[in-house]
Every structure is written in structure tokens, then in C-alpha cells.
N, C-alpha and C positions, 0 to 999 in steps of 0.2 A: 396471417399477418404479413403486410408488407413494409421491407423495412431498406434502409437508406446502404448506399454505398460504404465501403469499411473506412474511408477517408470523409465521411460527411460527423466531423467531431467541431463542436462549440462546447466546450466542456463548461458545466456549471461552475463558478468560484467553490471552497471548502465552506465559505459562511453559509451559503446556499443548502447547502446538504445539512449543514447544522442547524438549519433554523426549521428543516422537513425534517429532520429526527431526533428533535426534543423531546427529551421523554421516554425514548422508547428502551423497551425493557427487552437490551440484548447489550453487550458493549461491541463499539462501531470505533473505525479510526479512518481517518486519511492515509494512505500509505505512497508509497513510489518517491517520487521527485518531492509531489508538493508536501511529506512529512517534512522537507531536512527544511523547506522553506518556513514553515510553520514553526521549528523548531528555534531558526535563526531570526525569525519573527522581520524578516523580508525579503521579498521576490529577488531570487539570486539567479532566474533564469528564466526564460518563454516557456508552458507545458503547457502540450499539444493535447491533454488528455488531463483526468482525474479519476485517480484510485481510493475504493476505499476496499477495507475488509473487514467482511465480520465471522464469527461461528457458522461453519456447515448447515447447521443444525436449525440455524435463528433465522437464515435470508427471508424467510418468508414474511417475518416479522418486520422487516425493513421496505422489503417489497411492496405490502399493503401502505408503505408511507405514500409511493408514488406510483396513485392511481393511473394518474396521465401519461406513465410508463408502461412501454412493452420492453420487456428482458428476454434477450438471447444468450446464448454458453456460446464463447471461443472456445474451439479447440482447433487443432490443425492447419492454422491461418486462415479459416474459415469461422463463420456465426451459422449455429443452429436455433429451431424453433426449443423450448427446456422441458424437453418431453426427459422422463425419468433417467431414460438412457443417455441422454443428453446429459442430465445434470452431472453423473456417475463418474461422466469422461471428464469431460469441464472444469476448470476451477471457475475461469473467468466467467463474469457475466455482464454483458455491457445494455447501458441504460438507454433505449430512443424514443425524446419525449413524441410522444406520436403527433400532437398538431403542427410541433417544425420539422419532423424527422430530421432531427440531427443525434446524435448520441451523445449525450451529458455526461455519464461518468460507468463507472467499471466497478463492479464488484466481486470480490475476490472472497470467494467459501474456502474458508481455513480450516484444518484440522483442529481437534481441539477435546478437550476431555474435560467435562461442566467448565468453572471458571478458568480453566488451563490451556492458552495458548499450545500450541504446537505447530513446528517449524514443517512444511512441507517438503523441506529440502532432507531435512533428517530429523526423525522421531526421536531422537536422543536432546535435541534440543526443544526445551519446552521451560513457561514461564506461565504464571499467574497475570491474567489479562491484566489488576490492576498496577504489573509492573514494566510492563509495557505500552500502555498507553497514558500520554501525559497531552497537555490541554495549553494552547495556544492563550494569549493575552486576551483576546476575546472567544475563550471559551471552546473552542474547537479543539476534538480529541485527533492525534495523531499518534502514530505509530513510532517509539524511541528510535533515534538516529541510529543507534548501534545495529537496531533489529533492520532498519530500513536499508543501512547498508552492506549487513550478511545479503540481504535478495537481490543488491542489485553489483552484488561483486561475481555473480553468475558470469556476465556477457562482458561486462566494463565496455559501454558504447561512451561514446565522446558524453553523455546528459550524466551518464554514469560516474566518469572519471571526476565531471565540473562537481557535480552533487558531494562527492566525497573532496576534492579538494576544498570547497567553502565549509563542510560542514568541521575538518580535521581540527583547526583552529580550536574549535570550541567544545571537542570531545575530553571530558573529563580522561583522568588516567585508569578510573574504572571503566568507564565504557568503552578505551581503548583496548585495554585487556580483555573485555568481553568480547571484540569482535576478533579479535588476537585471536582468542581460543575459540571462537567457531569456525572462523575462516581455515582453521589448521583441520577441522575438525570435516568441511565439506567441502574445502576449498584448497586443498595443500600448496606451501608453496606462490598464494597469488602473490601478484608487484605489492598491493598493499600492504605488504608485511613489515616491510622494512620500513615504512613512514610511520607505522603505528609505531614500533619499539623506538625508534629515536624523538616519537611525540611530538608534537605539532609546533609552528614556531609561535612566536607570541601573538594572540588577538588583535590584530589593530582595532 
């Protein structure tokens, strides 16, 4: 297979992916940046890219959506061809539709135990798919703000910081508490600690 440069990205919109995996019998979400967007139900930023995740276990099932795709595993700031050993290492798996070779979107093989999410970051954290994935005004599953911003409180890059500053506003006092105690839990001590307990200032 030959495939496009790691910067050759026109990422598909999330309708796009929704409207190729109607139906399908695995649960799937949008994750990264474009969940908190999906959540606030509008574009709060440019995203250079499009995640989704589903079960380990399922990708195949998502995969046969997009024939016109060839799939590669990141690992090590590099793309492999998804030879077994490949997948094993891998979580990522990025999508290049082969007639424009550009790469559409990324998917992400999660842990997961039947209908039970699990956190890659730490096995202690785990949740019931249908409580973490909640569904855009027009229909599109994404991944709960809370969960979305445990993964991206890893690195805190500037997409990171803006994501969690638009998204705080609107975080209930439960889902503050929730990322409260995970972030303590894989994450000690981050900056965002002290914005959760004092809670967000009011909606405009």
C-alpha cells in the first residue's frame, strides 16, 4: 500500500462518519477536540484532524464501513502497514481514503470488557458505553465532555487548554466531580484542579 505523507489530513466532517455508520452493530463516538464541539453544539475552534473510538475488539466491523479506505496503526510518530503485530502496539489507526490519499479521520481501539468502556490511561477507570456516549442535535454519537477531557489533560497543548476552557462553563457539578476525581486519580495535582472546585463562571 501506498500511502500519503503524515501531514496530508482533510479530515472528514463527524456527519460524514455518521451517515457511513448507521446501523452498525458496535457503539462508535467522536472523540478528541470535535467531542467538546459536538457537545457545545458549535465550532469553538479549527480541527486539523478527526477522532473517533470504538471497542478493540469491533474495529473490524467499522472498517468494512469504508471500503475506499486503507487503515494504518500510529505508533512511535510513525504509520505502519496493520499487520497483527502492528495492531498489538497501536492504539491509533488513521483512515486514507485511497482515491485522494489524504487521511479522513483516526481511530482509536479502546480497552474495553463487552459493553464496558475502559480507560487506557488506567484500568481502574471504566464505565458502561451507554454512559459515555451521548448524541449531538443531529444525531452524532460522541464521547462525554468529562471523559474527553481526562484524555486530553495528558499533554494540555494550547487546543487542549481552549477545549477545556469553552467546554468548563457548561460542565455540570457532576461531571466536574468526575473529572475532579480522575484527574487526581492519573493525573495528580494538574492546573485544572483548582478551576473545577471553584466551578465554572456563569454560561453566557
Amino acid at each position: 500500500m501506498t500511502m500519503p505523507g503524515l501531514d496530508a489530513w482533510a479530515a472528514w466532517p463527524p456527519q460524514t462518519l455518521a451517515a457511513r455508520l448507521a446501523g452498525v452493530d458496535t457503539p462508535w463516538y467522536v472523540a478528541g477536540g470535535w467531542a467538546i464541539d459536538l457537545f457545545l453544539g458549535t465550532t469553538t475552534r479549527s480541527h486539523e484532524d478527526l477522532e473517533i473510538a470504538v471497542p478493540a475488539a469491533r474495529f473490524d466491523a467499522v472498517a468494512a464501513r469504508f471500503p475506499d479506505c486503507d487503515f494504518y496503526v500510529a505508533h512511535d510518530g510513525g504509520l505502519q502497514e496493520p499487520t497483527p503485530q502492528a495492531m498489538r502496539t497501536g492504539h491509533q489507526t488513521w483512515a486514507c481514503e485511497r482515491s485522494a490519499m489524504l487521511w479522513r479521520f483516526d481511530v482509536f481501539r479502546e480497552p474495553h470488557d463487552g459493553d464496558t468502556w475502559i480507560s487506557r490511561r488506567d484500568p481502574r477507570i471504566h464505565l458502561p458505553y451507554r454512559e459515555i456516549i451521548e448524541h449531538s442535535a443531529d444525531g452524532v454519537p460522541y464521547l462525554a465532555p468529562q471523559v474527553a477531557l481526562l484524555f486530553k489533560a495528558k499533554a494540555v497543548r494550547p487546543k487542549d487548554e481552549a477545549d477545556f476552557t469553552a467546554a468548563l462553563p457548561h460542565l455540570s457539578p457532576a461531571r466536574r466531580r468526575w473529572l475532579a476525581g480522575t484527574l487526581a486519580m492519573v493525573h495528580p495535582d494538574h492546573p485544572w484542579q483548582p478551576r473545577l472546585a471553584a466551578g465554572p463562571p456563569p454560561a453566557g
